[in-house]
C-alpha positions as CSV (number, residue, x, y, z in Angstrom):
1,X,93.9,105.7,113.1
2,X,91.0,104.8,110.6
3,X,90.8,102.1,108.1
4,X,89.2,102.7,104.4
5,X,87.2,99.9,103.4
6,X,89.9,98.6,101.0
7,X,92.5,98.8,104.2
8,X,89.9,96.7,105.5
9,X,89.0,94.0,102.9
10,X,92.8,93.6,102.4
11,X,93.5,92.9,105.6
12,X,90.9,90.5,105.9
13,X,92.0,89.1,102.9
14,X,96.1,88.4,103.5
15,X,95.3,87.3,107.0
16,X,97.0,90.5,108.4
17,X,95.5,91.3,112.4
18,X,94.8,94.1,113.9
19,X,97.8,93.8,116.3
20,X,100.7,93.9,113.2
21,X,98.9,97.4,112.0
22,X,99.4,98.7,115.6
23,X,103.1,97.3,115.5
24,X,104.1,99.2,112.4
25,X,102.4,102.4,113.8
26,X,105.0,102.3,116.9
27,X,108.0,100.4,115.7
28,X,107.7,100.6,112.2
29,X,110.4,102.4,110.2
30,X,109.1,105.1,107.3
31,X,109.8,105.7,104.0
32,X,107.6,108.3,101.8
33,X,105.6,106.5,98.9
34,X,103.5,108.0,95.9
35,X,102.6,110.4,98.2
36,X,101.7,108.3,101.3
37,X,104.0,107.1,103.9
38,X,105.0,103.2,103.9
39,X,105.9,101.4,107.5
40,X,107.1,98.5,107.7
41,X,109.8,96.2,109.8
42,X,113.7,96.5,108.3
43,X,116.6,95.9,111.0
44,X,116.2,98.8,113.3
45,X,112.7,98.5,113.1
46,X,112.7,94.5,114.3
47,X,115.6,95.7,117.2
48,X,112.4,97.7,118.5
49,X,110.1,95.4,118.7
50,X,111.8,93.0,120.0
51,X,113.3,95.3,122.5
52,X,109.5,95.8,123.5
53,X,108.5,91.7,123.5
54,X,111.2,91.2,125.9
55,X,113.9,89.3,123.2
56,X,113.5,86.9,120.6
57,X,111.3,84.2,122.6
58,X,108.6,87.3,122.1
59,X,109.4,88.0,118.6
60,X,108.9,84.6,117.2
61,X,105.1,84.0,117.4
62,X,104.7,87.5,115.1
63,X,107.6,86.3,113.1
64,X,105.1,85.4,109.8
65,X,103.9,88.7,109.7
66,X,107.7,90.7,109.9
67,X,107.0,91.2,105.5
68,X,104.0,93.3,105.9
69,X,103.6,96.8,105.5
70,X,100.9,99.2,105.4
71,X,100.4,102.6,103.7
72,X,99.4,105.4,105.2
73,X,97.7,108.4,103.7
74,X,98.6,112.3,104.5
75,X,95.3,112.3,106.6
76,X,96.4,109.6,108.8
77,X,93.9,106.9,107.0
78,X,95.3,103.5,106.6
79,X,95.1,103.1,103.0
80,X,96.1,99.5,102.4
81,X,97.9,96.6,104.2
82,X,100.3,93.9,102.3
83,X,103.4,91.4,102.5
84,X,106.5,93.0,100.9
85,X,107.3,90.1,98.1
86,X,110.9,92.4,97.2
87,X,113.2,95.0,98.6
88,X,112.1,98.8,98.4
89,X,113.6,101.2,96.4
90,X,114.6,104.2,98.2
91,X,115.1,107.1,96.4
C-alpha cells in the first residue's frame, strides 16, 4: 500500500511506525467512513493480534499504539493515520 504525503507527515507527526500501519492492514477490523474505509483495533481485532504475538507478553510493548487507526482510500492509498480520542459511531 502507498502513503500520500499527508499519511506521511501525520505519521511522523503522532509518533505512529510503520509496523502499527501494517498491523491494522492484517488484524485490523473495518468500518466504512466518508467514503474510505477506517481500521483500527476493537476486541476481536486485539484477539488477532495477540493470537499472532504469541499472548499477551507480545501484545504489551504495542500496547500504546492499540488507539490508532488509519484511513484508507477506495484506491488502496493510506490517507491519514491517528489515535481514536472517542468511540466510533457505526451507522
Amino acid at each position: 500500500m502507498s502513503n500520500t504525503h499527508h499519511a506521511a507527515e501525520r505519521m511522523q507527526q503522532r509518533s505512529i511506525p510503520p509496523i502499527i500501519v501494517e498491523f491494522l492492514e492484517r488484524f485490523g477490523s473495518s468500518m466504512r467512513s466518508g467514503g474510505a474505509d477506517r481500521l483500527f483495533f476493537d476486541k476481536a481485532a486485539c484477539r488477532r493480534l495477540r493470537a499472532h504475538l504469541g499472548g499477551e507478553r507480545g501484545l504489551k510493548p504495542i500496547s500504546n499504539w492499540l488507539n490508532v487507526y488509519i484511513v484508507i482510500g477506495d484506491d488502496g492509498q493510506l490517507i491519514t493515520a491517528a489515535r481514536q480520542t472517542g468511540r466510533f459511531r457505526r451507522r
